[in-house]
Each structure stands twice: as C-alpha cells, then as structure tokens.
C-alpha positions in Angstrom: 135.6 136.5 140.5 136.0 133.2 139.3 138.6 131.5 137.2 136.4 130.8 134.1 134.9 134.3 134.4 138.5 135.9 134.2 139.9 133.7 131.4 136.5 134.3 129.2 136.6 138.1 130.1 139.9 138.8 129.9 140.2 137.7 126.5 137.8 139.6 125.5 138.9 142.6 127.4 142.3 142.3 125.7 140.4 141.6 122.6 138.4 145.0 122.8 140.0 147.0 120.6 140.1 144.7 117.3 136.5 143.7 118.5 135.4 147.1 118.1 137.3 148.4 114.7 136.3 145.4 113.1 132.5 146.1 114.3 133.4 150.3 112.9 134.6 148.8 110.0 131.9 146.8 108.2 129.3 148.4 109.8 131.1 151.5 107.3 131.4 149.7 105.2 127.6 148.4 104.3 126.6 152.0 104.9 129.1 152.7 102.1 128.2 149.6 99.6 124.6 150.8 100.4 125.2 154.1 98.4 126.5 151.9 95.7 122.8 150.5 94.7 121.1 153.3 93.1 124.0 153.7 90.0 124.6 149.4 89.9 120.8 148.9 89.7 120.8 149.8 86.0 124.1 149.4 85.1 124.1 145.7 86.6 120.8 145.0 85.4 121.8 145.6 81.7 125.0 143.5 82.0 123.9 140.9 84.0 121.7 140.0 80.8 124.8 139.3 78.5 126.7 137.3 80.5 127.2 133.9 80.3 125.0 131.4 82.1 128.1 129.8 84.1 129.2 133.0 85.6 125.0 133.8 86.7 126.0 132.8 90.7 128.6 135.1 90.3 126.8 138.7 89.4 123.6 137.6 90.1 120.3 137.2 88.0 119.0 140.8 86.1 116.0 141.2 88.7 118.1 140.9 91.9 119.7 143.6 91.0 116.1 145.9 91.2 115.7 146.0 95.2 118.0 146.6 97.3 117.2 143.5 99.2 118.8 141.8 96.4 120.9 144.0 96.3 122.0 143.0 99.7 121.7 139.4 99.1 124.0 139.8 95.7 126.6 142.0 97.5 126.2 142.5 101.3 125.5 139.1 102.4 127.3 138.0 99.3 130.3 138.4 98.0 131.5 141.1 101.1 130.5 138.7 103.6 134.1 137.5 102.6 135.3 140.4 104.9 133.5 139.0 108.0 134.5 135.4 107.0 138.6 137.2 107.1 137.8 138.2 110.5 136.5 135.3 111.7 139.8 132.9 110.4 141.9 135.8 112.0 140.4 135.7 115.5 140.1 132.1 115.2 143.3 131.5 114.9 144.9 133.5 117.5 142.3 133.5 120.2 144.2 130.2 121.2 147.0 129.4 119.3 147.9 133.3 119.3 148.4 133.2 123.5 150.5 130.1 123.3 153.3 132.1 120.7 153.5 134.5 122.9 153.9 132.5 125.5 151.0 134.0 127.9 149.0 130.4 127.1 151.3 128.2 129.8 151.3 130.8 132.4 148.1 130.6 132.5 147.8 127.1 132.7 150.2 127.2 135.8 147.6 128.3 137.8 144.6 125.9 138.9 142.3 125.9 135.9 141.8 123.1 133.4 143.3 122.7 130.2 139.7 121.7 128.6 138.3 125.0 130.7 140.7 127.5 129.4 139.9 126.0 125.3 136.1 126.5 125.8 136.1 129.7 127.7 138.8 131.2 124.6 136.4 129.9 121.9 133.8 130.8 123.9 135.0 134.6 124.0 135.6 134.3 119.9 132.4 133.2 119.4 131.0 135.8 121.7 133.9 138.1 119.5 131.9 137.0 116.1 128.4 137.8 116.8 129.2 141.1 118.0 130.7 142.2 114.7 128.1 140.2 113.1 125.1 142.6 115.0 127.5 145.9 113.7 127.3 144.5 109.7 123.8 143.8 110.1 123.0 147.2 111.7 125.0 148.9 108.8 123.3 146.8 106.1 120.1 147.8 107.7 121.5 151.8 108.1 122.3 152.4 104.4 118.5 151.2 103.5 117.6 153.5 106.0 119.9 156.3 104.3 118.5 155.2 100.8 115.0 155.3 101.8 114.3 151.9 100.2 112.1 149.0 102.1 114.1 147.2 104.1 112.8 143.6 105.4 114.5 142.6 108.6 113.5 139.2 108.5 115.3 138.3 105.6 118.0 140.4 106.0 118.6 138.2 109.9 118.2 135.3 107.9 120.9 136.3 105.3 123.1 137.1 108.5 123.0 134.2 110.1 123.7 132.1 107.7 126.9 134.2 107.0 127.4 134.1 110.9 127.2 130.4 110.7 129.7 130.3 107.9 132.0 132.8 109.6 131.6 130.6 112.7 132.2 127.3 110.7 135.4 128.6 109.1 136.5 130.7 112.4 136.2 127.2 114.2 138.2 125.1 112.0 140.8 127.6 112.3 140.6 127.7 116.2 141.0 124.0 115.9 144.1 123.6 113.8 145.3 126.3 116.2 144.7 124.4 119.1 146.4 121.4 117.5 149.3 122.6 116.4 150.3 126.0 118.2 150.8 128.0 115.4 148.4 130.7 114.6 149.8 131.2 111.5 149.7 128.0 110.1 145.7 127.7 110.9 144.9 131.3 109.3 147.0 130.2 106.4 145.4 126.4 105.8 141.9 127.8 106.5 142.3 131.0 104.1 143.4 128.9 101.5 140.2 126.1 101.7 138.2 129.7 102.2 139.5 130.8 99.0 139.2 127.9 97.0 135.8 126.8 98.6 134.3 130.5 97.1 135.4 130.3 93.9 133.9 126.8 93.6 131.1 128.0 95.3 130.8 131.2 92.9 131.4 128.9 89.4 129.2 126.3 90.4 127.4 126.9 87.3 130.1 126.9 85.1 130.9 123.3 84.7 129.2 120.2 86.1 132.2 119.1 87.4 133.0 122.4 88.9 129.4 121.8 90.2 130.4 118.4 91.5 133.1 120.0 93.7 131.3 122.8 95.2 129.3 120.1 97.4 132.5 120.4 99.3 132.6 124.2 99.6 130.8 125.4 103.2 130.0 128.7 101.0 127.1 126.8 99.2 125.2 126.4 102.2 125.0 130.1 103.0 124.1 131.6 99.8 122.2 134.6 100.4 120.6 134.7 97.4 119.0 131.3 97.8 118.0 132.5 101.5 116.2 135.2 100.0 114.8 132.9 97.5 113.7 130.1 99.1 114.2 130.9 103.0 116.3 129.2 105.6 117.2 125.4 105.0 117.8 123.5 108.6 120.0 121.1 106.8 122.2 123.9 106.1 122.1 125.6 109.1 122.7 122.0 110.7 125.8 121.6 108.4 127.4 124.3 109.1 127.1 124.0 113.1 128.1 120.3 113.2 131.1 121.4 111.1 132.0 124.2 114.1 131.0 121.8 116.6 132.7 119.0 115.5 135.9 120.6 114.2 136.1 122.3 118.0 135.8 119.1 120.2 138.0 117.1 118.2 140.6 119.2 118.5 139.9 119.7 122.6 141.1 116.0 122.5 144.3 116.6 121.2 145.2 119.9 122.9 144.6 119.1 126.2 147.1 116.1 125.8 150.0 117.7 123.9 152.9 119.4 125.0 153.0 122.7 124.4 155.2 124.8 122.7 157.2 127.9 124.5 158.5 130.9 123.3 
C-alpha cells in the first residue's frame, strides 16, 4: 500500500467515528424537522404575513411555507444547514492543524512523503469527510417526505444540497487553510465561526437595510440560498464562487505550510 493511500485512508479511518455520528445525526435530525411541517404550515403561514418586509429572508415568504419543498428550502437547506456548515469548520480545522497539536503531523513527515502530499491527501480525506455527511442530510431530508407522504422532488432538493455542500466546503476550506498556516486548530475554527456567524446574519437581514444589503455581498451564505435555488435554479456564478473561494483559500495556504516550521507539542 502506498504512502498517499495510507495517509488519505488513515485519516479517514481514524476519522470514522465522528464521520459517522455526524452522518446519524442530521440525517435525525431532517427526519425530525420533517415532522415539524404539517403544524408550521398554518401557523407560519399566518405569521409570516405580519411581519415586517426586512425580516421576509429570514421566515420566509407566506406560500413557501405550503409545500414541504419550501418547507425544506425555508428550514432544511436553510437555516439548519448551519449545522452541516459547524461540521464542516470543525473538521476543517483539525484534519491538519488538529495532527500537528498533537504532535502526530511531524512524525509523519519523518518518513519519505511530501509535505505538499500529506496537505492534499488530509484535505482530500475532509472533503471526502463532507460529502459523506452531506449524502446522510440529503437522504434524511428526502426520508421525512417519505414519512409525511408529501411530493418530494429530488432534483431540487440535490440542487439545494449542493449548494449547501459547496458552502460547507467553502467555509470548511478556509478553515483548513488558516489551520495549515498557523498550527492551531483552534484559532481557524474560532476566526472561521465568527465570519460564519456574522456572514448569516448579514445574509438573513439582507433586506432590512440597504446598507445591510450592501454588506451581505461579502457574506458566502448569499450564494447558497436555498430558497432562491428553488426559485430560480442553480446559478454557475455562484457555484463558481464558492469553489474558487475553496480552491483558492486551499493552495494559498499549501505555499506557506510546506515552508514553515512547524510547531511541536
């Protein structure tokens, strides 16, 4: 077995068991938010009509709340996606910068494999990490429909995922990057959480306040609404935004970690 093959797979391997309670958990999770349509879809739909116009992005529009595939859009893919997005800053934090504070990182660099080898093949395993918990909350958003018996469309509910994916992998990224710059896991969860924070509430009050509006061009979390997927379909220039951001944030940071000194325990 190869070098790459063992770094790649052994992360993962150690991995396994926070891979697969995240997966248990929001695929649980959506099943359980699922049950939650049939008493919001009144409720919501009444209130949603006496709320101010600024805070419309927020609870969504009266009609979305009819179907459950706005439903979905409104709350699954919505505002919960923030637990998937927590995931991602978590495992992108430590699937790199977490082995170097334990010290693991530099005996692993003591044998012959690359520094730039052992960077790609971690974030490889994250992102590998990420779209498997990513299939388990689709498969529960699609389960509670299921367990409902509303109409469930597939397509858009995959759409509605990726982009969440995408902004999971965006943020998860950046994290994984100030991670590999600096060594500290905590310090990239922390800096990341914070923008992730900020960015959704800009995101979410968009509407509030042109200026507020203004800002949110800087928030990653407008360019995976859900609700605009489900309105007006996928937008490439989003999905190219948010990969160039992954992409970009990842490689620039391969420059500086494979030239620092890193830290020990």
């Amino acid at each position: 077995m190869t070098m790459r093959k063992n770094v790649f797979t052994k992360v993962l391997y150690e991995k396994r068991r926070p891979i697969l309670l995240w997966s248990a958990t929001v695929f649980i999770m959506n099943i359980a938010l699922a049950f939650l349509f049939p008493p919001l879809r009144d409720t919501m739909g009444e209130v949603t009509t006496t709320i101010p116009a600024g805070l419309e992005k927020w609870f969504g529009e009266a009609e979305v709340w009819q179907t459950y595939t706005g439903y979905a859009g409104q709350e699954l893919f919505g505002q919960m996606a923030i637990v998937l997005i927590i995931m991602a800053i978590l495992f992108g934090s430590s699937f790199l910068a977490g082995y170097e504070k334990n010290g693991t990182l530099l005996t692993l660099l003591a044998r012959p494999v690359s520094r730039q080898k052992v960077y790609l093949q971690k974030y490889a395993a994250f992102v590998v990490s990420l779209l498997v918990v990513s299939l388990a909350y689709y498969a529960g958003a699609v389960v509670g429909g299921w367990a409902l018996g509303e109409s469930v469309d597939y397509w858009i509910f995959a759409e509605c995922m990726l982009m969440v994916t995408l902004l999971s992998l965006a943020l998860g990224s950046i994290a994984y990057a100030i991670g590999g710059v600096t060594g500290k896991s905590g310090t990239a969860g922390v800096v990341v959480g914070f923008y992730a924070v900020i960015a959704y509430l800009l995101a979410s009050l968009s509407m509030a306040a042109d200026v507020v509006d203004k800002l949110s061009y800087g928030s990653l979390f407008r360019y995976a609404s859900a609700p605009d997927v489900i309105a007006n379909g996928l937008n490439v220039g989003h999905i190219t935004l948010l990969l160039a951001v992954a992409i970009v944030a990842v490689l620039a940071a391969m420059v500086v970690f494979v030239r620092r000194d890193l830290s020990t325990r």
